[in-house]
N, C-alpha and C positions, 0 to 999 in steps of 0.2 A: 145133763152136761150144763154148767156154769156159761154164763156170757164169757167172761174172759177167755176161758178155752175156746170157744167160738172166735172172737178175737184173734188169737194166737193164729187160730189154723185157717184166718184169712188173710194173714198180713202176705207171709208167700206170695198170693192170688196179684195181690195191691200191688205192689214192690214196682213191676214192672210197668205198669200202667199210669204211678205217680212220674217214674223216671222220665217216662216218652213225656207228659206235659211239661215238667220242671225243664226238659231241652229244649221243646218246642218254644217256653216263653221265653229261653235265655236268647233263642236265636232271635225272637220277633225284636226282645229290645236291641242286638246286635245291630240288627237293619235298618232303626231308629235312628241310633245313634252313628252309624254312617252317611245314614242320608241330610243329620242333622249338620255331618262334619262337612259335609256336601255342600251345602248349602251356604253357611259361612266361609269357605272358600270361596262361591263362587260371589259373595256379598265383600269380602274383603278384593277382591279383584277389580269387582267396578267402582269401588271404593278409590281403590288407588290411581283406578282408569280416571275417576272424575276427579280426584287432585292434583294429577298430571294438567288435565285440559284446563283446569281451573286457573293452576299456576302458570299455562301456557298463555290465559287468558288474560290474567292479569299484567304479564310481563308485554303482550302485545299493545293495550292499555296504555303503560305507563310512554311507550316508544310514541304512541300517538301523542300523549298528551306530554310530551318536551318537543316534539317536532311543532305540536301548535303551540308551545309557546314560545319556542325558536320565531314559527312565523307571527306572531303576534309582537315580539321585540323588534323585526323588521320593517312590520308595516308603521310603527309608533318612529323608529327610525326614518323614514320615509315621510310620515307626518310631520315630524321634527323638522326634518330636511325643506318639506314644501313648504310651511308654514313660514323658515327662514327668508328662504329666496323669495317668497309674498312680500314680508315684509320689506327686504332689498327691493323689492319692483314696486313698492310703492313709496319708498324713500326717493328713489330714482324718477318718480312720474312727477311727484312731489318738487326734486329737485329741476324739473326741465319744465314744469309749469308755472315759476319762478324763475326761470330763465327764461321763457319765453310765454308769457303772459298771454288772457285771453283778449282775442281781436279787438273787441269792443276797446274804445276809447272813456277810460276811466275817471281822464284829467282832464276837467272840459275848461274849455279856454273863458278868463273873464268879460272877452266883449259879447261871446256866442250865450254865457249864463243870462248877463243883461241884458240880450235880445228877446230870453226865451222868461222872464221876468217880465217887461215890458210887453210882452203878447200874450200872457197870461193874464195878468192886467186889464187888459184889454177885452178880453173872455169871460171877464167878472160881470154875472147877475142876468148875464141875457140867458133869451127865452129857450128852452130847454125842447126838443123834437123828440117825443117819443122814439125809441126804435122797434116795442114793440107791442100790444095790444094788451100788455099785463096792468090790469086795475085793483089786483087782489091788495089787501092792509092783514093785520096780525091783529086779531081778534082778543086770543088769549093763547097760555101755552096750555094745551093737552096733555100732554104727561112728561114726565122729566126720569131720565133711566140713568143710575150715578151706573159705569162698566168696572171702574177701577181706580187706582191710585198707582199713578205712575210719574217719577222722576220729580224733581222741582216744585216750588211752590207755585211758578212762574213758568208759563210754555204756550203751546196751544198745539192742537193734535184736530186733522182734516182729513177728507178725501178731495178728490178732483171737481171742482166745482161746476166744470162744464164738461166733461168726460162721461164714459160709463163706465169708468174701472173702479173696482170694489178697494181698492189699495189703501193702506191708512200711511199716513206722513205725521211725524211727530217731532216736534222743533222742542227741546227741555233746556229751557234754560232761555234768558234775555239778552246772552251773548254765549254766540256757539260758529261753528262751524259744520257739525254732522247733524245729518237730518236720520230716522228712524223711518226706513220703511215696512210696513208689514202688508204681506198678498191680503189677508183678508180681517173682517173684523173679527172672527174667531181664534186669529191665533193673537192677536195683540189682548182680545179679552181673557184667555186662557193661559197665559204666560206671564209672569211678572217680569221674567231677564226678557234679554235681549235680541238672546241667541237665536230666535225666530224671525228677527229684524234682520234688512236688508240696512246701508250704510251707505248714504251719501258725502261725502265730504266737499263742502263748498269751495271754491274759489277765493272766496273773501267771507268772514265773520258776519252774520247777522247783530243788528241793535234793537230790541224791542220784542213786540210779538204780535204785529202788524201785517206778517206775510201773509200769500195765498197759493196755493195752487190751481191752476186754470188751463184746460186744454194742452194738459200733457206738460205746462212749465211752471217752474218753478217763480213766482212774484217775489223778492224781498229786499228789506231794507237793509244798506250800509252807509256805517257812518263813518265819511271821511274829514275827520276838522272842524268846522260848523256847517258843513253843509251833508244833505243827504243825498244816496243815489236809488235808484230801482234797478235793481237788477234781474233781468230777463234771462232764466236759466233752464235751457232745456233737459228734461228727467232721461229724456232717452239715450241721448249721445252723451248726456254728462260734460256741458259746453257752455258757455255764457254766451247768447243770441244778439243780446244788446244792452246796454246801460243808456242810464240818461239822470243827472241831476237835476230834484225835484227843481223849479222855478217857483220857488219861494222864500222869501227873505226872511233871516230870525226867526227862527222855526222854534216852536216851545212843545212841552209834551200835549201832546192833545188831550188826554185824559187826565182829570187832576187825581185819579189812585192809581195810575199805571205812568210812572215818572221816569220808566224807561223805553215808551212809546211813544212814538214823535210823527210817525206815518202809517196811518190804519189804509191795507192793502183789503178792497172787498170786491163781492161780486152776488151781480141778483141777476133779472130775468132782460135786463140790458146790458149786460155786459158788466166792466172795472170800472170801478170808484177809489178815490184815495181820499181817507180824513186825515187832516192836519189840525196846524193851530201855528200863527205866528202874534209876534210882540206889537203888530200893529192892531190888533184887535184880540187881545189876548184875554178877553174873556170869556169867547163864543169862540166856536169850532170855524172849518171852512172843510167844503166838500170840492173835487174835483173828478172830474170822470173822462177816464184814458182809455187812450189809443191802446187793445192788447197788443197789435203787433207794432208799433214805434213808440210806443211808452210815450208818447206825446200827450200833452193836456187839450182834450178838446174843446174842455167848458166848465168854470169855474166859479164856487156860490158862495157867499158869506150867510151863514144860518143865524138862527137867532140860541142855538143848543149850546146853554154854559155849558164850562169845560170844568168845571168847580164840582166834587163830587161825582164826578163820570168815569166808571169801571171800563167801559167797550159799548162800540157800535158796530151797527151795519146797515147796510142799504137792501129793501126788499120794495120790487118794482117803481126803484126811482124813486123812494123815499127815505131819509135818512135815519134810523132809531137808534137815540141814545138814551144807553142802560145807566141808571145813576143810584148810588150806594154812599152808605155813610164810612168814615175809616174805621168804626168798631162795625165789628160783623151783625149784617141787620135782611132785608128783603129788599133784594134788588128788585127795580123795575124800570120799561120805558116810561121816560117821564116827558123825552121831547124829541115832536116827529117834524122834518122838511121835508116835505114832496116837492121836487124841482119842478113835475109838469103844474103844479099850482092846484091839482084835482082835488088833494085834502087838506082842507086847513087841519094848523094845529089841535083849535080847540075843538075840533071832531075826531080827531084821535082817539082811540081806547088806551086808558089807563094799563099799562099789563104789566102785571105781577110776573116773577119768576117764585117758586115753592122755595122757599126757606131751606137753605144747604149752608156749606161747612165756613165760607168768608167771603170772599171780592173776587171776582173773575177775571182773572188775569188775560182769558181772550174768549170774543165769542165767534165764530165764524158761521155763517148763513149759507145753506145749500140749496140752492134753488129748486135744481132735480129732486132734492126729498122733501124739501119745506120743512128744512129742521136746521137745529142750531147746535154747532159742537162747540162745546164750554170747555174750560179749562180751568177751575176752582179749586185753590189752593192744593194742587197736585191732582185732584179728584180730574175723570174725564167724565163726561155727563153729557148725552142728550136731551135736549130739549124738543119735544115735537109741536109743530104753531097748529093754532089752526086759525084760518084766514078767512077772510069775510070780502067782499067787493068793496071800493072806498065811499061806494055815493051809499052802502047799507049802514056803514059804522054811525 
């Protein structure tokens, strides 16, 4: 018997046994494909679940973010608003502080000027009573730290001279009315605007850059006519405490490169000093040292310190140091010292250099409490730090 007929007479046998698996696999893909339809159902469903929540999300979103800019148009509103009525109340303070003017007596009468001329006079060259055990002189300067460049070519920028408040006061300009205050020296060194400043507004216009600040008030010059006043301005109430026109006759600038200062307001380890300069000896300075609380002259010195080529002075334990510069930009230095108690002669003075910076010092102010000096160098602010020696060592 042939293979094929063998063949033949098994297909019969097969037939049935191909069927049962040919079902079997039709059903397994069946199940497949159900549970495949299964499943994208149930992927289409949170599908649509999470584009619902999505679009619920977003729509809730948007409702935030116009209610906060509804509130964000109202509070700029309300800025607007307060900002206005600021300004009204300070037109308004403005307009009643000119109506009624500060206490102090501003207009001082001609025969009360020529009493207080004549007793000044009088105060010329006597012997000078320590007030208090300070012997120290300026050696040389230690180091010099420029902070910044801030306003004017011309200003001068302090702290409290006899205080312990860290505040900085900044005068920009040689006739102004607003003072710059800042809490600390970090934000006035970190900020070029203003906006970190606090805002004085004077009473009366300052001339020069001869002020001070001392034990909470404000010291500075006004010029009314040809004569000058000091005005005694307390920082705290924001009030004028006292005035008094200087008693001195034909006042000229005391410094010959500062032509808009006429009264250098200082202060050391005795207390205020005023440098002037009048037409009667108008080649050499004149020192005077005031009463803080009655702005009165207690004692008055004709020096030998030309005023020809002199940037700025000050007084450091009773001694007067004038800083002298040429009008092109060169190295400033003190070139000429009066100690009132007589302890140092000039020609034992030290020679002292200041480091080579950007022009002529529009002001220097002397801190007792630190033993440093704030400059004011064509816009530039700069510390100077001294260091001091006793006067019998120099």
């Amino acid at each position: 018997m042939g293979p094929w007929r063998c063949l033949l007479l098994l297909l019969p046998l097969l037939a049935p046994a191909l069927r049962a698996q040919q079902q079997q696999f039709m059903e397994y893909v069946e199940r497949r494909i159900t549970l495949l339809e299964e499943r994208i159902s149930q992927w289409h469903d949170q599908s649509s679940r999470y584009s619902t929540e999505l679009r619920d999300f977003k729509n809730q979103v948007l409702g935030m973010l116009e209610a906060a800019e509804k509130e964000r148009e109202a509070l700029r509103a309300e800025a607007e608003s307060a900002a206005v009525r600021v300004d009204r109340l300070e037109r308004e303070v403005d307009y009643l502080e000119t109506q009624n003017p500060a206490p102090p007596c501003v207009e001082v009468d001609e025969t009360l000027m020529d009493k207080q001329v004549a007793t000044a006079k009088q105060r010329k060259n006597e012997k000078y009573t320590k007030l208090t055990d300070c012997s120290d002189t300026i050696a040389s300067v230690r180091a010099m730290k420029i902070l910044k460049r801030f306003g004017s070519s011309s200003g001068l920028w302090t702290k409290d001279a006899a205080g312990n408040s860290e505040k900085i006061y900044v005068f920009d300009g040689t006739a102004n009315d607003t003072v710059y205050v800042f809490p600390r020296m970090r934000e006035f060194t970190l900020f070029s605007a203003t906006r970190k400043a606090a805002r004085i507004k004077l009473p009366y216009p300052w001339v020069g850059t001869g002020h001070l600040v001392y034990d909470g008030h404000l010291y500075y010059i006004r010029q009314q006519g040809l004569s000058f006043q000091v005005i005694k301005f307390n920082l705290a109430n924001k009030t004028v405490v006292d005035s008094s026109v200087f008693p001195a006759e034909e006042q000229i600038p005391v410094f010959g490169l500062s032509p808009s200062t006429y009264i250098e307001v200082s202060a050391d380890e005795e207390g205020l000093w005023a440098i002037y300069a009048t037409k009667e000896d108008e080649k050499n300075m004149c020192l005077a040292k005031l009463d803080p609380a009655s702005l009165d002259i207690e004692q008055m010195w004709d020096t030998p310190c030309p005023r020809e080529n002199a940037e700025g002075a000050f007084v450091v334990c009773g001694a007067l140091h004038v800083v002298y510069n040429t009008r092109l930009p060169s190295r400033a230095r003190v070139q000429c010292v009066f100690d009132v108690s007589g302890t140092l002669a000039p020609e034992d003075a030290s020679l002292v250099y200041f480091p080579k910076r950007y022009g002529s010092h529009a002001s220097l102010k002397y801190s007792p409490r630190e033993r440093q000096i704030y400059a004011w160098d064509d816009g530039y602010q700069i510390i100077y730090r001294m260091e001091m020696k006793k006067k019998l060592e120099v």
